[in-house]
N, C-alpha and C positions, 0 to 999 in steps of 0.2 A: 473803113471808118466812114461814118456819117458826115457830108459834105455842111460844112454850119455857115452863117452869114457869121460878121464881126459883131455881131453884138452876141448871138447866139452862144460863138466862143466865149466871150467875155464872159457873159450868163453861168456857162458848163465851168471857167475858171474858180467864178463866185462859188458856185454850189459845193466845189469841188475843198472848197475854205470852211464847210460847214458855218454859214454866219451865225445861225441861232445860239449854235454851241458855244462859239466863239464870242459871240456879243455878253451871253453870261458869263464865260469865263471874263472876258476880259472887266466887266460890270463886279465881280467880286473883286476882282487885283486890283481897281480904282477905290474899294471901298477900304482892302487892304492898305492902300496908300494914303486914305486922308483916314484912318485912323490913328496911323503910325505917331509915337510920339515926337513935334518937334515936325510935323509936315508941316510945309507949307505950300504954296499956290504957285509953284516956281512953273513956271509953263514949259521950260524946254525939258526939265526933268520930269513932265510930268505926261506931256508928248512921247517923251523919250521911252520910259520905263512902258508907258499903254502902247506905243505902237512897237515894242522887242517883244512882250509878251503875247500880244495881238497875232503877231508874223508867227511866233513859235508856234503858237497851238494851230493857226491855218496851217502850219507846217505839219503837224500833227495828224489832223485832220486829214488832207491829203494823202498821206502817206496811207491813212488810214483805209481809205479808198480803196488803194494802191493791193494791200492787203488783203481787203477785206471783197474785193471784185467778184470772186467766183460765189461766194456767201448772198453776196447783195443780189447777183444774177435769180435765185433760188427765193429771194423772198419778195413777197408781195410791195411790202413798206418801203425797199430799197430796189427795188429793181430800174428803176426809170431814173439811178443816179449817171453822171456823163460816162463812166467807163463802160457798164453794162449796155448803154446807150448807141455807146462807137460815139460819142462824141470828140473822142482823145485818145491815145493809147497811152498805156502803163508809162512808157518813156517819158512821153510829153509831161503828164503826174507828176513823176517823177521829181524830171528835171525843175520841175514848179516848183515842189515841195523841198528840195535839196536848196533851192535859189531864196526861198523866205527864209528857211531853216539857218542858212548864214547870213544874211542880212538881216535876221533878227537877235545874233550872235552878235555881230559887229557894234550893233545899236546898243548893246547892253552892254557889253565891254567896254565900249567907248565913252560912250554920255551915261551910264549908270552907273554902275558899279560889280566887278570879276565874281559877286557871289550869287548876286541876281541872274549873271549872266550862266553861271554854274549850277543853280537850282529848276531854272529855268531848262538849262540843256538837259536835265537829270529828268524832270516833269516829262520832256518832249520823247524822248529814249522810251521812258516808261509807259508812256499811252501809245505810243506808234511802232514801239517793238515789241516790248516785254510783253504787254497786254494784247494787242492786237495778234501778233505772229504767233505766240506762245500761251499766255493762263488764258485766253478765251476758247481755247479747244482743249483747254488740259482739265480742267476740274469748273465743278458748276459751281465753287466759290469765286468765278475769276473775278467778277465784278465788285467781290469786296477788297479783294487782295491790289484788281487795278485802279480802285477808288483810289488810290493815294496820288496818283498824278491828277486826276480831278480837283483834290480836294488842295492841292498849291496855289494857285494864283491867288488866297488872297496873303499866303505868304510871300509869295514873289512879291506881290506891289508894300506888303512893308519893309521888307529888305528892302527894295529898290530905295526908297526914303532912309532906313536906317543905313540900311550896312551889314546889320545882325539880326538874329534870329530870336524874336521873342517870346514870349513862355504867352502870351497875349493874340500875338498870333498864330500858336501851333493852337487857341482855342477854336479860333474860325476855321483850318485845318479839320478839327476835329469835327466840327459841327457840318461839313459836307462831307468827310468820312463816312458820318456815319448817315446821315442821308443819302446815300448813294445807291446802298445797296434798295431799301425800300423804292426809289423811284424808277430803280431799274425792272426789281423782280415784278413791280406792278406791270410794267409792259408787257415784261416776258411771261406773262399767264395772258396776257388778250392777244399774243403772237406765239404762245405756245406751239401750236400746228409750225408755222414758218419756220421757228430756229429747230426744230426737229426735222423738217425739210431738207435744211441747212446744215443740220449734222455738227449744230453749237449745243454744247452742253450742257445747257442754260440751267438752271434750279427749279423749273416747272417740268422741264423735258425729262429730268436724269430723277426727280423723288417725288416729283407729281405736285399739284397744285394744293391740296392740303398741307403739304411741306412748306411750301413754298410761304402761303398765308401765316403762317407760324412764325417763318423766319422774319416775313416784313414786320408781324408785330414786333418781336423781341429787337429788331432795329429798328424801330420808330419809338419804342421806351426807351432805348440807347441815347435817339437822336434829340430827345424831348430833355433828357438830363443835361446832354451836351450845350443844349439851347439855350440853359438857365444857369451855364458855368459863367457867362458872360456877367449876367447880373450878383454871383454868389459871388465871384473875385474883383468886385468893385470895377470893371473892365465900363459897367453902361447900368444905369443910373432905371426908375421906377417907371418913366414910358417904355422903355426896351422892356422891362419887367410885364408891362400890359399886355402889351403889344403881343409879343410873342406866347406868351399863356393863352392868348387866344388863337396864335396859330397851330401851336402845339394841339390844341382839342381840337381842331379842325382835322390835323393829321392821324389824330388816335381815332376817331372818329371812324375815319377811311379803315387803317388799319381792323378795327375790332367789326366793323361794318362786315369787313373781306373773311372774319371769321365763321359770324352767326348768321348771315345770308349771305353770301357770296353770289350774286346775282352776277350776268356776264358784260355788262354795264360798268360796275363799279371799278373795275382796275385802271381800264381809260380814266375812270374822273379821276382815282387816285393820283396817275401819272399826270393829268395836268391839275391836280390842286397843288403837289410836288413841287414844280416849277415854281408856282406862285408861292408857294411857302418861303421857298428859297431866298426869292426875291424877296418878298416880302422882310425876311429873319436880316437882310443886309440892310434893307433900306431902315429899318428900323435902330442898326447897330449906326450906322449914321447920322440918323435923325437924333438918337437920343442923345449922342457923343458932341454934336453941335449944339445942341440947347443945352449941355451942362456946361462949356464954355462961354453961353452967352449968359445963362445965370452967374457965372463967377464975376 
């Protein structure tokens, strides 16, 4: 194992949390939380419920690592992560990832609420086992099938505030459902070569990139309807309505782009216009949610 200074470990600790991944998850569960009906600005629950769901998915994440070591070794994009590195071994991970994994249990149990703390454990299972150990080397739909632990957090942060599970919520659920698969399958045709390397049976690798471009459309029309449930069930008001009709064509855009010229450019910008849609589809679900209370 590679000798590190203390900050270096510190550093291989961070990396090992995935933050990016985790700063968006956790960014939907906060937006899950102040849309909940009857939120309010309570700070230790509001501490509480973002730092249990925060620790889980680093838990996650880690674990993911843990898993995912000999794959990452093999690809370009992951290789220079701490395990392949020697900056840590599996145990050290491990032991990391087992120690947020209950103290982000405890956090939710305690100061939140046993269903949060239960959806949450079910999310964590499903992206760090099911998905990772298992449908990511079983079939090249895995990323639709383990899109459903992705697409939790921003149920978890309205449980956390309610208690229960809203039909309002399972819509934001849906609407990273089903963008999931689209901003994955764009990567996995600019890293086609790699996850073939890697011996992951991704949906570029196993029916070819023509397939693949087909599937991202028929799920980015999926994710475009799911996008507009918001506005057609009175959930967020005629800015959400703008808003998002214009990120929706941004996204078909990409998608029908990837059809009639698929240049080798395009699926990079797909995968980060993806991100910013995301963001973008939340920050809007909140902007509009707080100005229709302030008009009232």
């Amino acid at each position: 194992m590679t000798t590190l200074t203390l900050t270096n470990r510190l550093e291989s600790y961070l990396e090992l949390c995935k933050p990016k991944v985790v700063s968006m998850i956790v960014f939907t569960a906060i937006v899950g939380m102040l849309l909940a009906p009857g939120a309010t600005f309570d700070p230790w629950l509001l501490l509480a419920a973002t730092l249990g769901i925060g620790l889980a998915s680093a838990s996650a994440a880690a674990i993911n690592h843990v898993l995912d070591r000999r794959i990452d070794e093999r690809m370009q994009r992951t290789r220079r992560r701490p395990l392949p590195q020697g900056a840590m071994n599996e145990r050290q991970a491990l032991q990391f990832a087992f120690a947020m994994g209950l103290v982000s249990m405890l956090i939710l149990v305690l100061f939140v609420n046993p269903l949060t703390a239960l959806l949450t454990f079910v999310s964590l299972i499903g992206y760090a086992v099911i998905y990772t150990a298992f449908l990511k080397h079983a079939t090249p739909q895995n990323i639709v099938i383990g899109g459903a632990a992705g697409a939790a957090p921003p149920v978890l942060g309205w449980t956390s505030i309610t208690g229960t599970i809203d039909p309002h919520a399972l819509l934001l659920f849906i609407i990273i459902f089903t963008w999931t698969p689209p901003h994955f399958w764009a990567l996995a045709i600019s890293r086609r070569k790699e996850y073939t390397n890697a011996g992951v049976p991704m949906l570029p690798v196993t029916h070819g990139d023509a397939f693949t471009r087909l599937h991202i459309l028929f799920y980015t029309v999926l994710m475009v309807i799911a996008s507009l449930m918001p506005f057609l069930t009175g959930m967020s008001g005629l800015v959400y309505l703008a808003g998002v009709v214009v990120l929706d064509l941004g996204f078909l855009y990409y998608a029908i782009a990837l059809q009639v010229r698929p240049r080798p450019e395009l699926p990079m910008r797909m995968f980060a216009f993806s991100i910013s849609y995301l963001l973008g589809v939340f920050i809007l679900l909140l902007g509009d949610h707080y100005l229709q209370l302030l008009i009232r």
